[in-house]
Every structure is written in C-alpha cells, then in structure tokens.
C-alpha positions in Angstrom: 27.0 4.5 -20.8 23.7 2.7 -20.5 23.6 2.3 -16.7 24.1 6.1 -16.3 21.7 6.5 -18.7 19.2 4.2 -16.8 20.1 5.6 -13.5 16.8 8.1 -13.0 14.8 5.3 -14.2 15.9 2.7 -11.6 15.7 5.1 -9.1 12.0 6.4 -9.6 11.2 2.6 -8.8 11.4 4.0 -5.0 8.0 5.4 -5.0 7.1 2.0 -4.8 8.6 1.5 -1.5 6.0 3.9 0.3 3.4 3.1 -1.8 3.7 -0.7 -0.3 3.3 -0.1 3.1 0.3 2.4 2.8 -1.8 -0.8 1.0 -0.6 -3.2 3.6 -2.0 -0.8 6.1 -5.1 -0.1 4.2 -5.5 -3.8 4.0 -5.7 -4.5 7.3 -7.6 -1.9 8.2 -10.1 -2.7 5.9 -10.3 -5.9 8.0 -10.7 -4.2 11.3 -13.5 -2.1 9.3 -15.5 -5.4 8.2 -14.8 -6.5 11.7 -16.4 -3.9 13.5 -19.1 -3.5 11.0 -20.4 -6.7 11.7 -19.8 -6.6 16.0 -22.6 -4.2 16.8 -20.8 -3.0 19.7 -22.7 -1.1 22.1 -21.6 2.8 23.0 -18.4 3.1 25.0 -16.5 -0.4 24.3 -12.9 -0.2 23.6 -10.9 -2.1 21.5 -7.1 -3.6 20.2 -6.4 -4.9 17.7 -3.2 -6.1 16.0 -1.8 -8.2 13.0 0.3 -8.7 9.8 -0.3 -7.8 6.5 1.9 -8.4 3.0 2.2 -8.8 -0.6 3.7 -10.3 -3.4 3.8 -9.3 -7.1 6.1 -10.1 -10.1 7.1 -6.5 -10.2 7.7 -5.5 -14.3 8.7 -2.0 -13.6 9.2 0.4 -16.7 8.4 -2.7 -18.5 8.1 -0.8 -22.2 11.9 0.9 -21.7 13.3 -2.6 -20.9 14.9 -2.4 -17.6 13.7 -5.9 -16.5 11.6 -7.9 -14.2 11.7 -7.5 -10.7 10.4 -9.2 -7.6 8.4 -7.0 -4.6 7.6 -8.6 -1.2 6.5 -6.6 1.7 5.7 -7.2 5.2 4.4 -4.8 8.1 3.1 -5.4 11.4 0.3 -3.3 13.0 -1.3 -2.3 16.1 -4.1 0.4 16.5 -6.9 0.7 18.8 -10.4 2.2 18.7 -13.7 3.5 20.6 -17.4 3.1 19.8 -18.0 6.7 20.9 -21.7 6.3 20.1 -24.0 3.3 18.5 -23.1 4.9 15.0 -19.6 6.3 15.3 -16.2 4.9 16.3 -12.8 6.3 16.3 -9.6 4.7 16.6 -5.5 4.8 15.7 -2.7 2.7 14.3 0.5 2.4 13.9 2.2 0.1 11.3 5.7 -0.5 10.7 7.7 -2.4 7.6 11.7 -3.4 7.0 11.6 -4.7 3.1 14.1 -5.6 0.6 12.6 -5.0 -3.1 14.2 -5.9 -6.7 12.1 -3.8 -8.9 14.9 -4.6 -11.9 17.4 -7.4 -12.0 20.6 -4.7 -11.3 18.5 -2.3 -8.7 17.4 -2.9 -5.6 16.5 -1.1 -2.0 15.2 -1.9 1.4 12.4 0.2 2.6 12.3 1.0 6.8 9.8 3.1 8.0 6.5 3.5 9.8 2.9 5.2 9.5 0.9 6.3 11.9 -3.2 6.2 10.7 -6.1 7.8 12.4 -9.2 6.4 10.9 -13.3 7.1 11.8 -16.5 5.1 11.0 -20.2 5.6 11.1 -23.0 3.5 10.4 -26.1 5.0 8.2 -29.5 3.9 8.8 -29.8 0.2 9.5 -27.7 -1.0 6.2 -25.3 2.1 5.2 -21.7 3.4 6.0 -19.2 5.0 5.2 -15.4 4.8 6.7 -12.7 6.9 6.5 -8.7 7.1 7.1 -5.9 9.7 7.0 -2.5 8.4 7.2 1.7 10.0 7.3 4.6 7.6 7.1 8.4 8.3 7.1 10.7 6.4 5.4 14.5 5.5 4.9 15.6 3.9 1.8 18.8 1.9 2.9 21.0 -0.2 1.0 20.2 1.6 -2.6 22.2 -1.0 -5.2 22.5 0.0 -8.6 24.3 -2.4 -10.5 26.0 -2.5 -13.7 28.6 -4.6 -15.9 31.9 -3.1 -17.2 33.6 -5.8 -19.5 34.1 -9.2 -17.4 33.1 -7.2 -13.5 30.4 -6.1 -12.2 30.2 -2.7 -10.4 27.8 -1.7 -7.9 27.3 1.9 -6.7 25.8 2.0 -3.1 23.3 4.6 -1.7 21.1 5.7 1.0 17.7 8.2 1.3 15.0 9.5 3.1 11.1 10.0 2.1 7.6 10.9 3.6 4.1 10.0 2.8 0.6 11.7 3.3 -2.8 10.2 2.4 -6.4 9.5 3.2 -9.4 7.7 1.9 -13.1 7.3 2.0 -15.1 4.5 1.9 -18.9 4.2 1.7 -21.0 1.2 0.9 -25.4 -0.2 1.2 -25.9 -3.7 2.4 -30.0 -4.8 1.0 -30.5 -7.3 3.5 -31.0 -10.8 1.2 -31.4 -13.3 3.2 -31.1 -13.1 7.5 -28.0 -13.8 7.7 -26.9 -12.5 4.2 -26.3 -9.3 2.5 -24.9 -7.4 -0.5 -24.6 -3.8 -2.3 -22.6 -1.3 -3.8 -19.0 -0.1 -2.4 -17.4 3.5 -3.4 -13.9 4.5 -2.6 -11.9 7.9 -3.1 -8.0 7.5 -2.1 -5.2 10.1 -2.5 -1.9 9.8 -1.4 1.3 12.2 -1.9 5.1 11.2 -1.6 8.1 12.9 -1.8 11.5 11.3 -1.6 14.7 13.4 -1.0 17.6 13.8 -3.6 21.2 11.3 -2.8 24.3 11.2 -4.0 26.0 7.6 -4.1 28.7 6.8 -1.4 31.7 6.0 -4.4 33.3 8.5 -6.6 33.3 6.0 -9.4 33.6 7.2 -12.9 29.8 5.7 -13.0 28.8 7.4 -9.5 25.8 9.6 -9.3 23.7 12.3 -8.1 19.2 12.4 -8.1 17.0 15.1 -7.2 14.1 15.1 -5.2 11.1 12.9 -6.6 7.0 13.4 -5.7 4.6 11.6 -6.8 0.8 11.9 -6.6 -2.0 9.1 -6.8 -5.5 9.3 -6.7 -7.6 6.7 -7.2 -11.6 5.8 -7.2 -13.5 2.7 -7.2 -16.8 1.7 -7.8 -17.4 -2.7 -6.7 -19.6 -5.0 -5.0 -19.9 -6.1 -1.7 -21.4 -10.0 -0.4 -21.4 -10.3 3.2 -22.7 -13.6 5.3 -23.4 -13.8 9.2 -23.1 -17.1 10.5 -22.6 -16.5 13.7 -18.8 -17.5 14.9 -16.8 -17.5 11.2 -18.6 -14.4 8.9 -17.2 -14.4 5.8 -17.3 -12.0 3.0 -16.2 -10.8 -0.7 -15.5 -7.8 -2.8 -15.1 -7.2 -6.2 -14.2 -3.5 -7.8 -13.0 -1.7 -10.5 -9.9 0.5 -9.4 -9.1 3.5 -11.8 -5.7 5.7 -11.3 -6.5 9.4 -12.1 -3.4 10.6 -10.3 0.0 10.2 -12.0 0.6 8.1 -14.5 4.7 8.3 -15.1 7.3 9.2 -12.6 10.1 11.3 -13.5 13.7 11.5 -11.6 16.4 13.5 -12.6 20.6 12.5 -12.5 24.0 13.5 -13.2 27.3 12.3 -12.7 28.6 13.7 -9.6 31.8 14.6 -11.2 30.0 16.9 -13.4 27.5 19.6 -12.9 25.0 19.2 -15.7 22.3 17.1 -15.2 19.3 15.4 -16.9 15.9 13.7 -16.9 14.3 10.6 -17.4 10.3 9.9 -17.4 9.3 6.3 -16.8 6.9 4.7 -19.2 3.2 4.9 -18.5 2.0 2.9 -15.3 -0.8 1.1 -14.9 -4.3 3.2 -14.4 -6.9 0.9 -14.1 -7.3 -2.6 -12.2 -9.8 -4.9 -11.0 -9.6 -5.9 -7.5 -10.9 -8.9 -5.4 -11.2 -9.7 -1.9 -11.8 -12.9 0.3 -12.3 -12.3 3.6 -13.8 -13.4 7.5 -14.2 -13.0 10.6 -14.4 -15.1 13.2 -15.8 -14.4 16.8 -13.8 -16.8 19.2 -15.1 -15.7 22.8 -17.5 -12.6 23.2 -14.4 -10.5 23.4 -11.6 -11.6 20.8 -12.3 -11.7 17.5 -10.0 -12.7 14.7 -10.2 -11.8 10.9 -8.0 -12.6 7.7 -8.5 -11.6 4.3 -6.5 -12.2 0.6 -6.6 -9.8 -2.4 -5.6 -10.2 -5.8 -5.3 -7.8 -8.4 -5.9 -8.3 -12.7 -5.2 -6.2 -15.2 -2.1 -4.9 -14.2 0.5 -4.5 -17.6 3.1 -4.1 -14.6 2.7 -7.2 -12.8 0.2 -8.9 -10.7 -0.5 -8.3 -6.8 -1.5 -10.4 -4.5 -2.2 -9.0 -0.9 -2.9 -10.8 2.5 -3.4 -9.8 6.1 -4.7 -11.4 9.4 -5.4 -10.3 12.8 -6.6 -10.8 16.4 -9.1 -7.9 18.5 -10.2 -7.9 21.7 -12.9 -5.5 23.2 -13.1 -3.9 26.3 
C-alpha cells in the first residue's frame, strides 16, 4: 500500500518542526544584535528585551518523490535579557517558546510545542568590526501526528505523538567602512550548526495500516558570506542585508517504518533538499525614549526548489 510505503517519508518532514523555531529565534536575535550594535551603551547597563517572530513558506517537501505541497507557519514569542559587561563585550540570555500546526503534505500534518533556551555574547572590534555569537538547546513535543490516507470511498487517519531535542550555535562577524556619517557598509560571515534528534513512535490505532518509526537525527551546517548597509538617523536606523547561504550539513533525511503488526522493517531517504539560498533582510530600529528601543525586521529567501521563506520579527527593549 502506498501510504505505508510513504509513511518514513512523511514522517522525516518533522525535522522541520525544530528547525522552525531555531530561525525564528535567530531572527530575532539578530534584531536585538543590530540593536545593540548601534546603542553604544556605556559599561554596566542592563537590558530586556522581548518580541515575536514567524514565518511563512509554501512548504514543497520531498517535492521530486511526489508527496505534495504543504503549507508551514510558525510563531514564537521571546524574552531574553543582557549586560554590557565592558565597552566591547555584552552578554545576555533568552528564552523562546512556539505551539505550531504544520502541513508539510496534503495527508500529513503535526503540531510542534516546545521551547529553547539561547545564551548569546557580542564584542565590538576596533571602531567598525564585530563579531556575535549564540549557542542554543530546545525540547520539543510533536502532538497531534496525522497521517492520512484513502481506502476506497473513506478516508483513514492514523494518529500519533513524539518527543525531540535540538542543539546549536552560530557565529557571526562583520566590518562597517564608515561611508558617509551617518552611513555604513561591509562584509558579513556566518558559521551555524545545528543537531536534532527526534525519538521513534508507534501510532495510537492497531489499524491494518498502523505503524511503527525509529529515531531520526539530522545535522545542518551552514555558512554564509553577504553584505551589510547600515544608516543612523538618529530615532528610526534602518538597515539591509543580503547573503549567499550554502547547506554543507545534510542534504536528505532518512526515517525508517514498519507495520506494527509485523517485525520487519524498512527505509526510506527523502529526495535531496535544498543546499544553497540567497537571503535578504530589511530591517530598523527605532529609539523611542533614551531607554526603550524598538526594532522589526522581514526576510525572504530565493532559490529554494522546496519553497520560498519569508521570515518576520519585531520587538521592544528597554535599558537599565
């Protein structure tokens, strides 16, 4: 049957779940990074911050075995805080948190609960360098797991439920050549790793069409290499970035099944996923009182075989 068949396939679509919230997280902090970049704060000030970040993407997962388009929306709301601990170097924390439904194919589909907790440093170089970076560890439940499938005239859908965790980190470095007074530009270079593993389930039913996966990992690494414009106008700063993203980390997923009344199993490898991508940011800041800050910022991927991304976030700081 072509649904059992299928089965490891629509299930490796759950590395996606984790995957989300880490770039809403890294979007937004990304933000705060601009933010704080452009602040100057002296040695010893304190500060919040907190916001929302999301995507959107026509999701066309597996899109050379045929499974289908899909849909992906996510959401997660953040809080973190950090310390200028000298002129040059800050530290600081957050916590984000996400509760998404996701249709990677038009008969699967999940919702994603979980949260990450993000410890992140930055340090300013000379008058016009820096170079930020984060590590990162999420857990994550995978609830209402719906793999759906038609048997003559009915549909059937076979119901399950999972657990997963997520390590990471990144670093960030980037020149500003001074332009103009109140506008500069130069190169940006990123290195980002992240590694996921998502536990084996069985499905709650003992259908003829129930089933059994193992464990999945996955690994990404990716690099970038981009362009950086930044203006300061004094209360709204805005800015733009444009780089080119390259996956060197896995390019296929593989999951494994079985029918759970039988105890043979089997293997199915997704097609190849995108591995390179061309990202661009709009962003600003905007200083509202000498204390509280806002900033917002869109992103939209090209490139992508798999379906286009576009990624938002927006925030409030204050400093102490």
């Amino acid at each position: 049957m072509q649904s059992v068949i299928n089965g490891p396939l629509e299930v490796a679509a759950l590395n996606e779940g984790s995957l989300a919230l880490t770039r809403n997280t890294q979007g937004l902090l990304d933000s705060r990074y601009q933010q704080l970049r452009t602040q100057n704060n002296d040695s010893g000030t304190f500060g919040m911050f907190g916001g929302y970040a999301g995507q959107s993407a026509d999701s066309q997962f597996n899109p050379s075995l045929g499974l289908g388009d899909g849909d992906l929306t996510t959401n997660s709301l953040n809080i973190g805080m950090d310390y200028q601990l000298t002129e040059r170097w800050m530290m600081g924390l957050m916590l984000s948190g996400a509760d998404d439904k996701q249709d990677p194919t038009h008969n699967f589909s999940y919702r994603t609960r979980g949260w990450m907790a993000t410890a992140f440093t930055g340090v300013k170089i000379a008058d016009n360098g820096w170079i930020n970076g984060d590590i990162h560890y999420g857990s994550m439940s995978y609830d209402d797991i719906n793999r759906s499938m038609k048997l003559g005239p009915t549909t059937r859908t076979e119901r399950g439920e999972t657990n997963g965790k997520q390590i990471g980190g990144r670093v960030t470095a980037g020149w500003d050549f001074p332009i103009l007074p109140v506008l500069k530009t130069g190169p940006v270079a990123q290195y980002s790793w992240d590694y996921s593993n998502i536990d084996g389930y069985e499905e709650k039913d003992n259908n003829s069409t129930s089933m059994r996966f193992g464990d999945q990992t996955s690994h990404s690494q990716i690099g970038a290499l981009g362009w950086r414009l930044n203006a300061q106008l004094g209360i709204v700063n805005p800015y733009a970035q444009v780089t080119y993203d390259r996956q060197f980390g896995d390019d296929t997923y593989t999951a494994t099944g079985a029918i759970k009344s039988t105890r043979t199993r089997f293997s199915r490898t997704t097609g190849e996923q995108d591995n390179d991508w061309v990202d661009m940011t709009l962003g600003a800041n905007v200083q509202i009182t000498d204390n509280i800050a806002a900033f917002a910022a869109v992103s939209q991927t090209t490139g992508l075989d798999s379906g286009e991304q576009t990624s938002y976030n927006a925030g409030i700081s204050a400093r102490f």
